[in-house]
C-alpha positions as CSV (number, residue, x, y, z in Angstrom):
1,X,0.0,0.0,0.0
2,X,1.3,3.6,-0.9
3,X,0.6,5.8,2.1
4,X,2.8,9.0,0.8
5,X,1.1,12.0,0.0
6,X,2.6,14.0,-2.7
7,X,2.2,17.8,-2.1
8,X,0.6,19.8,-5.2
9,X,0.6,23.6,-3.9
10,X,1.4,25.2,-1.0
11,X,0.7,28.2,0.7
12,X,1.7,30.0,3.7
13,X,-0.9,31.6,5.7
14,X,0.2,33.0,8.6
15,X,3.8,33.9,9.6
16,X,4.5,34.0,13.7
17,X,7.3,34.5,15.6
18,X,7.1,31.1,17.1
19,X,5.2,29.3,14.0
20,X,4.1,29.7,10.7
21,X,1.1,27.8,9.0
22,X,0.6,26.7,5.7
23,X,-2.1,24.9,3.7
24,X,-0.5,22.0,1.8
25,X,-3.3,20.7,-1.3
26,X,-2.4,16.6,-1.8
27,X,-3.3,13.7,-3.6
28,X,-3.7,11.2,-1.7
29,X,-3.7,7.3,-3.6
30,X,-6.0,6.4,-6.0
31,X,-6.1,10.1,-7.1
32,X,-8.2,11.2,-4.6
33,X,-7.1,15.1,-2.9
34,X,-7.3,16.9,0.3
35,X,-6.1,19.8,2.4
36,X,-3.6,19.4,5.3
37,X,-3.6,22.7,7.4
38,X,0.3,22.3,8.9
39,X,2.0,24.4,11.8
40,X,5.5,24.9,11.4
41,X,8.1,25.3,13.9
42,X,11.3,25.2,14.7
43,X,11.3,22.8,17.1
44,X,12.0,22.4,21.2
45,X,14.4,21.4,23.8
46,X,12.9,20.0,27.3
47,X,15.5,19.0,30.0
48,X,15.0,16.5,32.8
49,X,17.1,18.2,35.3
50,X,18.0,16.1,38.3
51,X,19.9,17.5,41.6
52,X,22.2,15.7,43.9
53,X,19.5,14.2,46.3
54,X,17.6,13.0,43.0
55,X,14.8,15.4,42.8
56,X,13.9,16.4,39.6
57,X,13.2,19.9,38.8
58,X,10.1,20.7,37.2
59,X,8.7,25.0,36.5
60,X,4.9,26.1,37.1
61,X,3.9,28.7,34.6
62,X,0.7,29.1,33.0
63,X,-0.3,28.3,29.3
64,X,-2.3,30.5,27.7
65,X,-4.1,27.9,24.8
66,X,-4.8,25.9,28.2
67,X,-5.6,28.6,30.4
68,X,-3.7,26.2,33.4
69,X,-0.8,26.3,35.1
70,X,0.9,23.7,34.3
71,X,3.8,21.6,35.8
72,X,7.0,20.9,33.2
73,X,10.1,20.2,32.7
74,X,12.5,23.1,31.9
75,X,11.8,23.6,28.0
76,X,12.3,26.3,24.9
77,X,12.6,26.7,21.7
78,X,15.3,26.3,19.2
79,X,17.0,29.3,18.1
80,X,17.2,29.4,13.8
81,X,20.6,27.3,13.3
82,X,21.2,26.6,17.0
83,X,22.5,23.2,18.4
84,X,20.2,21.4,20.3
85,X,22.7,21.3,23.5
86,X,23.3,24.2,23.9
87,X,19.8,25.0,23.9
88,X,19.2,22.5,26.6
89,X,21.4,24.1,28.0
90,X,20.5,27.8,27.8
91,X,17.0,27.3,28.5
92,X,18.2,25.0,32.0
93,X,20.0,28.3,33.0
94,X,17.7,30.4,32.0
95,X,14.0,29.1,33.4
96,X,15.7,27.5,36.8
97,X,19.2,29.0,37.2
98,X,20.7,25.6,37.4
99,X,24.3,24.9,34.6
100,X,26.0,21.6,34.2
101,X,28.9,20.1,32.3
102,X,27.0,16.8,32.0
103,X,24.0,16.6,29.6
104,X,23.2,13.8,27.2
105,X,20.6,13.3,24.6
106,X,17.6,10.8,25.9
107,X,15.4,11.2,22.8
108,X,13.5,13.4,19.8
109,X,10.2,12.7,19.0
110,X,7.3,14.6,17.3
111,X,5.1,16.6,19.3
112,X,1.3,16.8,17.4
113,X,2.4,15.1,13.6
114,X,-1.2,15.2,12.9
115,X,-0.6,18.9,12.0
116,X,2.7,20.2,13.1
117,X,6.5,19.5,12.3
118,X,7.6,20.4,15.6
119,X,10.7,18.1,16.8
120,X,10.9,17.8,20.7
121,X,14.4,16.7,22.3
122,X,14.7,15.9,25.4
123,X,18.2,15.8,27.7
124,X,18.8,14.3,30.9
125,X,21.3,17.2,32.8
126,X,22.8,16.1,36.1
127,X,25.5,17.3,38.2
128,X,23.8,20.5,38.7
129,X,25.7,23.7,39.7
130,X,23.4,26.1,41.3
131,X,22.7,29.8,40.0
132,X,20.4,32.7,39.3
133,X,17.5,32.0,36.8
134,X,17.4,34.6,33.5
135,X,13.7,33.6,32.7
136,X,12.8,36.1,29.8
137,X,11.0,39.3,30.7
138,X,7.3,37.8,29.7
139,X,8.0,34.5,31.8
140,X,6.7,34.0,35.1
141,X,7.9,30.4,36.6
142,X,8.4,29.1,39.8
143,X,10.7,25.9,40.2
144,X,9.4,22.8,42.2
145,X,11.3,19.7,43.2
146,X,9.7,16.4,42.7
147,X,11.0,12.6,43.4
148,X,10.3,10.5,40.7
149,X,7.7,9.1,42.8
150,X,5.9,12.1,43.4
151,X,6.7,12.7,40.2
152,X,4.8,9.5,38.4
153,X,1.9,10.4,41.5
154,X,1.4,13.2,39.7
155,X,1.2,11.8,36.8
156,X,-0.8,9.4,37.8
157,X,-3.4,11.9,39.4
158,X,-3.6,13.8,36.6
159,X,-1.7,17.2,37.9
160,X,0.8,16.9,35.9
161,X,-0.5,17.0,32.2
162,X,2.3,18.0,29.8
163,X,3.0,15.6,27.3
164,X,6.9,16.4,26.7
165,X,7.0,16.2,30.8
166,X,5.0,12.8,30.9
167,X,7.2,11.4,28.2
168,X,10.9,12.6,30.1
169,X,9.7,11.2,33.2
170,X,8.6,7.8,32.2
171,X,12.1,7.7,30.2
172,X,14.0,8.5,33.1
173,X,12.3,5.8,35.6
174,X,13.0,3.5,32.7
175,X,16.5,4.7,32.7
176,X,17.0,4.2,36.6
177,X,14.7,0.7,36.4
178,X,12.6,2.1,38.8
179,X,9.5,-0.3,39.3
């Protein structure tokens, strides 16, 4: 079975400062054609930051298209052309204060591929070195320190809701075999 979709014309609709959108027309197989309304973005870095006495490191702030506050791990978008590491960890110092020398890839996975292109990659950091957070000037976050525990009883209640933050965690306690 042929499951590509070849693109016929496409237009941009909308350009944003953290997407664009565009309207893709396809045929689909047996010559059959459709719309595909797609958000474009650059894509994201989350970090699973976890301190000496294992607590991982999770910011509250709220999400407009939610209208919650939300718990998450650190998280930020790719600059245009910038590594993913150093993103993770620019956006660690930035949103908690927290630096590290040690940082390694855990994953990349696509966030909504139903209608976006956004690429989420998520880092372990450990060994943490404590500092000053540089949140930007519209972010309001407050850090909280979770075991993974409380962490996946969060989870598991439904309080913590993020997908990106759902995903990290569960890699992590698979990473520690944690039962």
């Amino acid at each position: 079975m042929v499951f590509e979709e070849k693109t016929l014309k496409s237009e941009r609709i909308y350009e944003g400062k953290i997407i664009n959108l565009r309207v893709d027309t396809v045929e689909l197989p047996k010559q059959k054609y459709s719309k595909r309304e797609i958000i474009e973005h650059a894509g994201a870095v989350g970090i699973l930051a976890v301190t000496k006495d294992k607590k991982i490191i999770l910011v509250k702030q709220f999400r407009k298209p939610v209208e919650e506050v939300l718990i998450e791990i650190p998280a930020g978008k790719i600059e245009p052309n910038e590594d993913t590491k150093l993103c993770a960890l620019r956006e660690l110092k930035e949103e908690t204060g927290y630096s590290t020398k040690n940082i390694i890839k855990l994953m990349e996975f696509y966030t909504t591929p139903g209608f976006s292109n956004e690429v989420m990659h998520i880092y372990l950091a450990e060994d943490l070195e404590e500092g000053d957070a540089e949140p930007d000037e519209d972010e309001y976050i407050e850090s909280i320190y979770l075991s993974i525990n409380e962490a996946m009883e969060q989870i598991s209640k439904g309080i913590i809701k993020d997908s990106k933050t759902i995903v990290a965690i569960l890699a992590y306690k698979n990473l520690q075999g944690i039962s």
